[in-house]
matplotlib code that plots the C-alpha trace (Angstrom):
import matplotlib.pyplot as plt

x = [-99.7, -100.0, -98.7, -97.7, -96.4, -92.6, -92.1, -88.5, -87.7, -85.1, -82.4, -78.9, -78.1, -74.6, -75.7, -73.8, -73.7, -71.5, -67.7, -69.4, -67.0, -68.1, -70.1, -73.0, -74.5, -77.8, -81.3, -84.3, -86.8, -89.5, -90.0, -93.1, -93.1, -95.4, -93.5, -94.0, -91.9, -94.2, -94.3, -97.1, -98.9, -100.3, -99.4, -98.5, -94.9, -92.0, -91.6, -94.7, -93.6, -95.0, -92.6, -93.3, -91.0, -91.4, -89.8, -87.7, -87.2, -83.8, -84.0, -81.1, -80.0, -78.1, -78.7, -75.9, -75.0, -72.1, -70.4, -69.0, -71.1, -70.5, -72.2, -71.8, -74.7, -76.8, -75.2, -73.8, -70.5, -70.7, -67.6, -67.2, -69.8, -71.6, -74.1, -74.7, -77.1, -75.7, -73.1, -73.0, -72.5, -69.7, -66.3, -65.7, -68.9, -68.2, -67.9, -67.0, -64.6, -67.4, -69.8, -67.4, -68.5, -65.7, -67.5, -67.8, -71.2, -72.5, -76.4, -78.5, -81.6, -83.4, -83.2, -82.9, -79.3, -76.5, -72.9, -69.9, -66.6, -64.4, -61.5, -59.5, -58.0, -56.4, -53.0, -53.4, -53.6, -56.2, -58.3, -58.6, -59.1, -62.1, -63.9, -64.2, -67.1, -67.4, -64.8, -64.6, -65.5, -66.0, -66.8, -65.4, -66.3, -65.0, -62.6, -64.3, -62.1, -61.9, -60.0, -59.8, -62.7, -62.8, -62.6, -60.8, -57.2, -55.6, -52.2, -52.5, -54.4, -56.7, -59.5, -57.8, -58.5, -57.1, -54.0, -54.7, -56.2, -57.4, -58.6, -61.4, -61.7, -65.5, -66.4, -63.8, -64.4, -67.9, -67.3, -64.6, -67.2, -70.1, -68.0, -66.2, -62.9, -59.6, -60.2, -56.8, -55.7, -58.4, -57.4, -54.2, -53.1, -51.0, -50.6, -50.5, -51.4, -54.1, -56.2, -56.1, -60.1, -63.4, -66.9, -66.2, -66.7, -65.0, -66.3, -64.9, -65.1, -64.1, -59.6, -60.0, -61.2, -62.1, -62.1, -64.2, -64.8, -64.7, -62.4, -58.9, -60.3, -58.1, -59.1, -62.3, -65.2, -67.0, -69.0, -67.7, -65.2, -62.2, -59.1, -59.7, -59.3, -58.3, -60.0, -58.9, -61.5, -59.7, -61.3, -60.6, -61.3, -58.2, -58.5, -55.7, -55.6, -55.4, -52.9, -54.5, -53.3, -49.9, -49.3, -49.0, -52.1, -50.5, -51.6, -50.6, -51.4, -52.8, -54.0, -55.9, -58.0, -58.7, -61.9, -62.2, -65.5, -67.6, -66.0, -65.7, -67.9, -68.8, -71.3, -73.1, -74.5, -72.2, -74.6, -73.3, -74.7, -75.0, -75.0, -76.8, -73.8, -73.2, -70.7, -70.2, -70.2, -70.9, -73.2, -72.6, -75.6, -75.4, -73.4, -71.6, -70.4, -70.2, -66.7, -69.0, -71.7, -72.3, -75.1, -75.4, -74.7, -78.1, -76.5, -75.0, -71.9, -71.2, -68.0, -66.8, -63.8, -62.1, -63.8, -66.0, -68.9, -70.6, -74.4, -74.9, -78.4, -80.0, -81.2, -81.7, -83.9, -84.2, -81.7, -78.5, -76.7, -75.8, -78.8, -79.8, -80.6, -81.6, -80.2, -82.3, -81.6, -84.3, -82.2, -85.0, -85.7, -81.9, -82.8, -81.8, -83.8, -82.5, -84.5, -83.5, -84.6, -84.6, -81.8, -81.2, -81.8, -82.1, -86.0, -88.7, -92.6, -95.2, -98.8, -98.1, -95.5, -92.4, -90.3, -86.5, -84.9, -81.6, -81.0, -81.0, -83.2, -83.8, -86.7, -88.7, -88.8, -89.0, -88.1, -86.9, -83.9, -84.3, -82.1, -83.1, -80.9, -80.5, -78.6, -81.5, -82.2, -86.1, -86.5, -89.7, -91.2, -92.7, -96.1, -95.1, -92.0, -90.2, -91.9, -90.6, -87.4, -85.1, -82.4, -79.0, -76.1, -77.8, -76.7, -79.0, -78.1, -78.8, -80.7, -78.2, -80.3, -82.2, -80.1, -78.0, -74.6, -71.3, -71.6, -75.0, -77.0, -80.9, -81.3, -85.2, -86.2, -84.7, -87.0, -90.3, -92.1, -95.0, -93.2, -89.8, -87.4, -85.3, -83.0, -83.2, -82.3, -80.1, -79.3, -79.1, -80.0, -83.4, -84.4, -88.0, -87.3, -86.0, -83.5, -82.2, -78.3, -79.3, -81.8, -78.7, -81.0, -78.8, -79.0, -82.6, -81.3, -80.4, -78.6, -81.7, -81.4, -84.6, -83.9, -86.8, -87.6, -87.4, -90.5, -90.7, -94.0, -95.5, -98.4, -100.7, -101.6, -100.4, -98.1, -99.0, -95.8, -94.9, -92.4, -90.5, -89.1, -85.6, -84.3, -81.8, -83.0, -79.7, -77.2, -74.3, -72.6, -68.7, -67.2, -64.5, -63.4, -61.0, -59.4, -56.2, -56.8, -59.5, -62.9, -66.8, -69.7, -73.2, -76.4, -80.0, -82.3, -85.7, -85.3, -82.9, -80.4, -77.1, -73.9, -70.2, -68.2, -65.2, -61.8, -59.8, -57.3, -57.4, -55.3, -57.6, -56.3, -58.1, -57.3, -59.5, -62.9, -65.7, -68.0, -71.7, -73.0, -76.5, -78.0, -81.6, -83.5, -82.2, -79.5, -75.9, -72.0, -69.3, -65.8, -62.9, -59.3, -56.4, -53.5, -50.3, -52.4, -54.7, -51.7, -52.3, -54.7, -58.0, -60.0, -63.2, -65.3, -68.3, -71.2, -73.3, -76.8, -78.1, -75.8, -78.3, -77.4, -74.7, -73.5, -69.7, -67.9, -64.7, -62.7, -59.3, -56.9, -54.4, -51.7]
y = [-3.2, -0.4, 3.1, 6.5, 9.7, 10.1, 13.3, 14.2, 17.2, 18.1, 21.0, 21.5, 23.5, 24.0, 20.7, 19.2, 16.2, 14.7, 16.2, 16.7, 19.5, 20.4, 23.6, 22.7, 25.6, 27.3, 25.4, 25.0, 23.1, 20.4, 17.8, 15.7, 12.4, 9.9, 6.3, 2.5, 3.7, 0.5, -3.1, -4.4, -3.3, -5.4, -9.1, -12.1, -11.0, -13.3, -11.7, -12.9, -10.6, -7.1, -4.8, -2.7, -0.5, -0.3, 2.5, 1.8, 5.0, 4.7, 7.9, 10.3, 8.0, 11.1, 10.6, 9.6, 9.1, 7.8, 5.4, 1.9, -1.3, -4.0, -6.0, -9.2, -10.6, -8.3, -5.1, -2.8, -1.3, 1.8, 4.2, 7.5, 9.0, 12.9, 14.4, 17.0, 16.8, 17.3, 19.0, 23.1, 24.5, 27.1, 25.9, 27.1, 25.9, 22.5, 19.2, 20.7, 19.2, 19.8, 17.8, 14.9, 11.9, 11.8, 9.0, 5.6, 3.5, 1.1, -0.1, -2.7, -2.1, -5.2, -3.4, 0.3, 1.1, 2.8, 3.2, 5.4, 5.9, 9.1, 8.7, 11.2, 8.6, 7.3, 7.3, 10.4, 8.2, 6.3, 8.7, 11.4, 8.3, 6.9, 10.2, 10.3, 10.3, 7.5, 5.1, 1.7, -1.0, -4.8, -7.3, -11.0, -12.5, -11.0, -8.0, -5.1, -3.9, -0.1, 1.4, 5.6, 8.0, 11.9, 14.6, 17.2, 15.8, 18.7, 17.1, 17.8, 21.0, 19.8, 18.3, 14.9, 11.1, 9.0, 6.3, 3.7, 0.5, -0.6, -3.3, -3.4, -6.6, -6.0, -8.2, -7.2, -3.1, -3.6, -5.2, -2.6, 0.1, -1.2, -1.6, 1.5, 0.2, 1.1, 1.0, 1.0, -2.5, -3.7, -1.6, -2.0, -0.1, 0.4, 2.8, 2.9, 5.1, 1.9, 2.5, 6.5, 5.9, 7.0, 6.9, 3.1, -0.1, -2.9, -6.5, -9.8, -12.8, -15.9, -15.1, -12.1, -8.3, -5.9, -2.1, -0.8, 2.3, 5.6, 8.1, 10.7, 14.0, 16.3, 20.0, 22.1, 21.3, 23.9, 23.6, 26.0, 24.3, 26.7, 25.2, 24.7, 20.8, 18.0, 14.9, 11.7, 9.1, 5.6, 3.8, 0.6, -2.7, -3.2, -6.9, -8.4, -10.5, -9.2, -11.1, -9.9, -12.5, -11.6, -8.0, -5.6, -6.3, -6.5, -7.2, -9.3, -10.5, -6.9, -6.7, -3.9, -4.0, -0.1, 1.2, 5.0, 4.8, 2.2, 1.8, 5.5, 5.0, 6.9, 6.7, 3.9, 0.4, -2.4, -5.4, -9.1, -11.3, -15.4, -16.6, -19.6, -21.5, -20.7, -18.4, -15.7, -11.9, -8.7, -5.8, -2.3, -0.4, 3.2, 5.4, 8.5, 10.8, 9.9, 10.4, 12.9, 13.8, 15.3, 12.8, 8.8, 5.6, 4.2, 0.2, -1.8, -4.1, -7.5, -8.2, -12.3, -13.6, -13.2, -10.6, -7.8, -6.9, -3.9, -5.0, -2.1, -3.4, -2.8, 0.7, 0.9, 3.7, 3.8, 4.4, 6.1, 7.1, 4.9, 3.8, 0.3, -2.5, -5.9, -8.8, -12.4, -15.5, -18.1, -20.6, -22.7, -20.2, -19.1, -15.7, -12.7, -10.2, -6.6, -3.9, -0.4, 2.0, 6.0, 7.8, 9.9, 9.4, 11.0, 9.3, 9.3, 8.2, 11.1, 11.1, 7.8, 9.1, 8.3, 12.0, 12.8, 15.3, 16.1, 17.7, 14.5, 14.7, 13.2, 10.2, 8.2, 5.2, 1.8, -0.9, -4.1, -5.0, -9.0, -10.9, -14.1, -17.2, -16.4, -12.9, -10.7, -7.8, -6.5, -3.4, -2.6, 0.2, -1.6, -0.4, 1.2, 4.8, 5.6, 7.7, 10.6, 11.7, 9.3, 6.7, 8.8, 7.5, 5.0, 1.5, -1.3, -4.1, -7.5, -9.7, -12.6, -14.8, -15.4, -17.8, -16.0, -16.8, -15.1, -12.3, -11.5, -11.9, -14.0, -17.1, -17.0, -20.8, -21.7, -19.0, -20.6, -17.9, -16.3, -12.6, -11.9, -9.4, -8.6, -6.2, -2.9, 1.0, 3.1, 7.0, 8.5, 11.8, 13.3, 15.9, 17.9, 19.0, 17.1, 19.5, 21.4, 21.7, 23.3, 26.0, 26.2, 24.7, 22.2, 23.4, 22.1, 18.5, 16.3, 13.0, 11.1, 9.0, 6.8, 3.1, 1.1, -2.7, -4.2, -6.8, -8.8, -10.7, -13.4, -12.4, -14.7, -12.2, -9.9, -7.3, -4.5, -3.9, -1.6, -3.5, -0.8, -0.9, -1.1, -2.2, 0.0, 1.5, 2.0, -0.3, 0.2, -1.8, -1.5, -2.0, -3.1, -5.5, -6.7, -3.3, -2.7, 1.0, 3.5, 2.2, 3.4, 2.7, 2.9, 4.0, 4.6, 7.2, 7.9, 11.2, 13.9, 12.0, 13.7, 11.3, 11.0, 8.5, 7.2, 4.4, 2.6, 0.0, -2.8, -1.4, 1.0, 3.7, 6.4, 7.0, 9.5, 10.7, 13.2, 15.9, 15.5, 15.9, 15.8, 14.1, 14.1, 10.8, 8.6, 6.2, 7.5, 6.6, 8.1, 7.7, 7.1, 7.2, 5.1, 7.1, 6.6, 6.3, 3.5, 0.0, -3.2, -5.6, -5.4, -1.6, -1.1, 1.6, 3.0, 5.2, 7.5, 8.5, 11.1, 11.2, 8.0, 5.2, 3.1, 0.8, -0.9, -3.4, -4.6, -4.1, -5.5, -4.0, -5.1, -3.4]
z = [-115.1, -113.7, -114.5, -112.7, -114.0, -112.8, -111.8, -112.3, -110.5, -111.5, -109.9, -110.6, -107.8, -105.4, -103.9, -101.3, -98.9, -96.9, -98.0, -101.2, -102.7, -106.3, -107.5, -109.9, -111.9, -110.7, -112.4, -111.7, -113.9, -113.6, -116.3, -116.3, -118.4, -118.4, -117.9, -116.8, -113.3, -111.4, -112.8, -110.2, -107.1, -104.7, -106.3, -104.9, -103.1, -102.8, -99.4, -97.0, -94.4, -92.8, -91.0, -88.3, -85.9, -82.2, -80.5, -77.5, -74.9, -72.6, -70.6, -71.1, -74.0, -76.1, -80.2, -81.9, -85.7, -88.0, -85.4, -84.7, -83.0, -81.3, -79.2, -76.7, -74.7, -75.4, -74.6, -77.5, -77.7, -79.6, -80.4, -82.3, -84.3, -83.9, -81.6, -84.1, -87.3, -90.8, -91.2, -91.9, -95.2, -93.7, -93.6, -90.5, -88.9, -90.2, -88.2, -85.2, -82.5, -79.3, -81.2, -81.7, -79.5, -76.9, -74.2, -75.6, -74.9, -73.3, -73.9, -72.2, -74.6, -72.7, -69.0, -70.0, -69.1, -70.7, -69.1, -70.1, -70.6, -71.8, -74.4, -72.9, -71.1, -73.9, -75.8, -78.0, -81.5, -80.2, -78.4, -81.8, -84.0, -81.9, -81.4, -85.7, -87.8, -90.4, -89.6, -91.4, -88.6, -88.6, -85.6, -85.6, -82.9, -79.6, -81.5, -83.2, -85.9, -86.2, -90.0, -90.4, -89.6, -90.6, -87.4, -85.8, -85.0, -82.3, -82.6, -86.3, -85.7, -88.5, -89.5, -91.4, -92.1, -90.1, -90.8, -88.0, -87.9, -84.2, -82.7, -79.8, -77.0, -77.0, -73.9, -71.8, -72.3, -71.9, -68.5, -67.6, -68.1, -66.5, -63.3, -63.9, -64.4, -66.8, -70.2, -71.4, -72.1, -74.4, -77.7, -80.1, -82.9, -86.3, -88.6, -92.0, -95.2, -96.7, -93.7, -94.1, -95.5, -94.0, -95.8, -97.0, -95.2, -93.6, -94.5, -94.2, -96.2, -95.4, -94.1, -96.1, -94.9, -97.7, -97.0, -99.8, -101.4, -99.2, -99.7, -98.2, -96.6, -94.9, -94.0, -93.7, -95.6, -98.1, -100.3, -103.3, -104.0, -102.4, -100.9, -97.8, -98.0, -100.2, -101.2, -102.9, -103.4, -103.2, -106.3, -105.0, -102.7, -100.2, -99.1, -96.2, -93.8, -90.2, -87.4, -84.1, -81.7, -81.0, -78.6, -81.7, -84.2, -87.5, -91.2, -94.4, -97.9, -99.2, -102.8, -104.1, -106.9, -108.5, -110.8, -110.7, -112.6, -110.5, -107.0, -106.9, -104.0, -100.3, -98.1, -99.3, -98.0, -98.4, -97.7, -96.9, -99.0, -99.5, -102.9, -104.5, -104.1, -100.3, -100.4, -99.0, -100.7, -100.9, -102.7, -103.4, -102.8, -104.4, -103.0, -104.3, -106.1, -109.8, -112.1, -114.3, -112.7, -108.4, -107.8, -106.4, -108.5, -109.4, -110.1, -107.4, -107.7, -106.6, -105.0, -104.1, -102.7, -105.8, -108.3, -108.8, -111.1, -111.6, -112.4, -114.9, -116.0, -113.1, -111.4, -107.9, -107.4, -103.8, -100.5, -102.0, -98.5, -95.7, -93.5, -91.1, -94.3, -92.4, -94.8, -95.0, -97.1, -98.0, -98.7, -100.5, -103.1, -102.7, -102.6, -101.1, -99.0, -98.3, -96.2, -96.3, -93.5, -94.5, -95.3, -98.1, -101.4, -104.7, -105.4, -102.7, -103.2, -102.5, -103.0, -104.7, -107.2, -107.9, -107.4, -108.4, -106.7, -107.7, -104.4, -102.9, -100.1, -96.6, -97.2, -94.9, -97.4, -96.6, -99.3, -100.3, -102.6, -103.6, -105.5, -106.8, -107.5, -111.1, -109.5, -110.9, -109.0, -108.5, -106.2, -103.9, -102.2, -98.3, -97.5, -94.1, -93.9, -90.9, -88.7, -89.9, -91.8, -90.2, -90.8, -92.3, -90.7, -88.4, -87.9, -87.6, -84.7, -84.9, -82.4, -82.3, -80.5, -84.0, -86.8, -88.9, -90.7, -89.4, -91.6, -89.5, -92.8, -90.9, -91.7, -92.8, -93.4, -89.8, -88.0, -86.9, -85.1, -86.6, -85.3, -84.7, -83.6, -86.3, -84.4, -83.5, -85.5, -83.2, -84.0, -87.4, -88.6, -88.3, -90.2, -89.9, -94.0, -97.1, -97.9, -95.1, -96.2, -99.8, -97.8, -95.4, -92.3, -90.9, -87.6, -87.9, -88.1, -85.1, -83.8, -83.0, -80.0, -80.6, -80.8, -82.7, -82.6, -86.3, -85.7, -89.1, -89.0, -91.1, -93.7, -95.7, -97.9, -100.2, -98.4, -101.0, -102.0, -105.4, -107.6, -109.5, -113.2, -112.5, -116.0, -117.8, -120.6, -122.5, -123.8, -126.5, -129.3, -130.3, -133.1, -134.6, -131.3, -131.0, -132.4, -134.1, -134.7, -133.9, -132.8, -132.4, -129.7, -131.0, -129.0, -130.0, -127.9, -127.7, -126.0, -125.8, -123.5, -122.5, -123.2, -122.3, -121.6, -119.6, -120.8, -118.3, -118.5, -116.9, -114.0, -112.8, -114.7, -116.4, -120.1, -121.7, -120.1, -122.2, -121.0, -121.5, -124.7, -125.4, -128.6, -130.1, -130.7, -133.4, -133.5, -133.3, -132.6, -131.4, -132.7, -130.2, -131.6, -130.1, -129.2, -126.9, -123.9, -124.9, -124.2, -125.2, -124.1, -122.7, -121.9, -120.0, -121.9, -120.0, -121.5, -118.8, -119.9, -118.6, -115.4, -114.1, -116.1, -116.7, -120.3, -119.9, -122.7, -122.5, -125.8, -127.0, -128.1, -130.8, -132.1]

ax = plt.figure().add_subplot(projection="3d")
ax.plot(x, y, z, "-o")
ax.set_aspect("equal")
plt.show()
């Protein structure tokens, strides 16, 4: 086994990301410790695969990031999004209307070609709503589904979230703007406060569509917290079924399902998934901002048709932010296979070690999330970066013309080249720094307009790939439970670990929430007593160590 020193860097600072609104106080300290941060280097990997990125060069192509794809034979349908970088730290400089993508796209990667379109032509609701940043979007089939988005609305004279949900005929706009025809008639739309999101994402499984995660932002951004906007992070899955046949698209069958501690979620990668019984679902892949803490989620959670579950013993290290993940099934070894291209993230590998960086920084990381058919999670750093600081807010596009399932996750066992296009990366953020919004350089960053080739090749030897640690080094014990009165949680600590802790009902709701405390090694509890708030039935209590990792139990409650 081998072993690296993990160098936690770590900086409490007035840290902000995307809409990210709260103040931390000013620190600056570097902790060294010596830990088992790699389980194996170089072994025999369930993954006999190299990737490698070929750029593609469409001249005049502008960069784009946050939007909405589609595609149908072979040309993409993109919508929305910014030609900017990362947004400014000013509130008045932020997300600014003449950087809002106003044309909508069309791309022939295969020949070169890009066609385009202006919005203005549009009914007013539609046109604001598809020049946003962030929306929610879904394609089934021949109709891109479009939910919410964050921009400048000038009928509102605001910067707000939008309440629409609109639908997109994808082959019959990308014909109309090829040969420079009307746009109009191939978009519908409704409004309503459930689609008012932006930051989540749009997924469907089986009748069902599931808006997850994301949040309410209406006003000007800033970063000290002054009221200039307000936020309201939904806390919730929103699943529906969606009637677009008829003239007026319309929707049914809504049930939400609300947990403010673990879908409390933005900005993140929702990946489809197959599971080892062939059903479909879905994974949470970090995201932020924490209940207690300004920083991503480390633990992913695992949505089916019918449930959730937050997989609390399990850290995900790498890729916090949304960025291109290609998703593969072997359904031999009913496993699942995950690739996460750049972004930003709050761990990066440099010089071989493992680095934290509360700032969370732009990363040209590369690595591998698998999940095996028991449903445990093992996390790896790929021997090959993007070519440079790349992949935030980029989408990745799938080469249809290779097997895959109709949530567009590959099918790996029914591919029988030795090479094969994967898809392509289109647009995200580039950035020539890791942290150019905390040194208040975000004019340095751009909307990248390189489009790369995912090749994924076959390999018959080792691939070199680091396996990380990803176990969670904390757990608690309750007791009494079930509880008629009063009850305790017990930890044990090897370190100086700063604890709080978080009680909802089963509803969603939040009952009584702590602020960090830290505690010296040794083994301790921590008494929680039952008041009018605490009802009946079954509670979800959560401990946060450390701000990184994550303990839940359910108790119940007897009175």
């Amino acid at each position: 086994m081998n072993k690296i020193i993990f160098n936690q860097r770590i900086f409490a600072y007035f840290s902000a990301r995307i809409f990210h609104m709260s103040i931390r106080d000013f620190l600056a300290c570097v902790v060294l410790s010596a830990v088992s941060a790699l389980d194996g280097y170089g072994q025999i990997s369930e993954f006999p695969f190299q990737v490698s990125l070929v750029p593609v060069t469409i001249p005049n192509l502008p960069g784009l990031h946050s939007y909405t794809i589609a595609q149908h034979n072979g040309k993409w349908l993109i919508i929305g999004g910014r030609k900017d970088g990362i947004h400014a730290r000013q509130p008045f400089n932020s997300f600014p209307a003449s950087q809002s993508n106003t044309d909508i796209f069309v791309i022939d990667v295969a020949n070169g070609q890009f066609w385009t379109a202006s919005l203005n032509v549009l009914p007013t609701g539609l046109r604001e709503q598809l020049q946003s940043t962030n929306m929610n979007f879904y394609q089934d089939g021949d109709t891109l589904y479009i939910i919410g988005g964050y921009g400048y609305s000038a009928s509102a004279n605001n910067h707000i979230t939008y309440p629409y949900l609109t639908t997109v005929q994808v082959s019959s706009l990308i014909q109309s703007i090829v040969n420079n025809q009307s746009i109009v008639p191939y978009f519908k739309q409704i409004q309503d406060t459930i689609f008012q999101v932006t930051g989540g994402h749009l997924k469907k499984i089986n009748d069902l569509f599931f808006l997850v995660g994301g949040h309410t932002f209406t006003g000007r951004y800033n970063p000290m917290g002054n009221p200039t906007f307000t936020q309201q992070y939904t806390n919730q899955i929103r699943k529906f079924k969606i009637n677009n046949s008829a003239n007026q698209v319309s929707y049914s069958d809504l049930s939400i399902t609300t947990d403010p501690v673990h879908l409390r979620r933005r900005d993140y990668n929702l990946l489809p998934q197959i599971l080892p019984n062939g059903e479909q679902g879905l994974l949470i892949s970090a995201g932020v901002f924490q209940l207690n803490a300004d920083l991503p989620f480390l633990h992913p959670v695992e949505i089916t048709y019918s449930s959730y579950q937050p997989i609390t013993g399990f850290s995900q290290y790498l890729s916090h932010y949304h960025s291109p993940v290609v998703c593969m099934y072997d359904s031999v070894k009913k496993m699942m296979h995950s690739l996460f291209f750049g972004g930003i993230s709050q761990y990066y590998y440099q010089n071989s070690l493992l680095i934290k960086d509360d700032q969370v920084p732009f990363v040209s990381t590369i690595s591998r999330l698998q999940k095996d058919s028991a449903g445990n999670l093992t996390e790896y750093v790929m021997p090959v970066q993007m070519p440079g600081l790349k992949g935030a807010g980029a989408e990745f596009i799938l080469n249809l013309s290779i097997p895959h399932f109709s949530n567009k996750v590959i099918k790996l066992n029914e591919i029988s080249q030795g090479a094969f296009l994967a898809g392509y990366i289109y647009g995200g953020i580039s950035s020539p720094t890791l942290n150019p919004f905390s040194a208040n350089q975000t004019n340095t960053t751009s909307a990248d307009a390189t489009i790369y080739e995912v090749w994924i090749t076959n390999s018959t030897t080792s691939n070199s790939e680091f396996k990380l640690d990803g176990k969670n080094p904390y757990d608690i014990k309750v007791f009494p439970n079930p509880a008629t009165g009063d009850f305790s949680f017990l930890f044990d600590i090897e370190k100086p670990t700063k604890i709080s802790y978080i009680l909802t009902d089963g509803s969603g709701k939040l009952l009584k929430r702590s602020v960090n405390q830290l505690f010296q090694p040794g083994q301790h509890s921590i008494r929680i007593s039952q008041d009018n708030s605490i009802s009946t039935g079954v509670v979800h209590l959560t401990v946060v160590f450390d701000d990184l990792y994550y303990a839940t139990q359910k108790i119940t409650i007897n009175r």
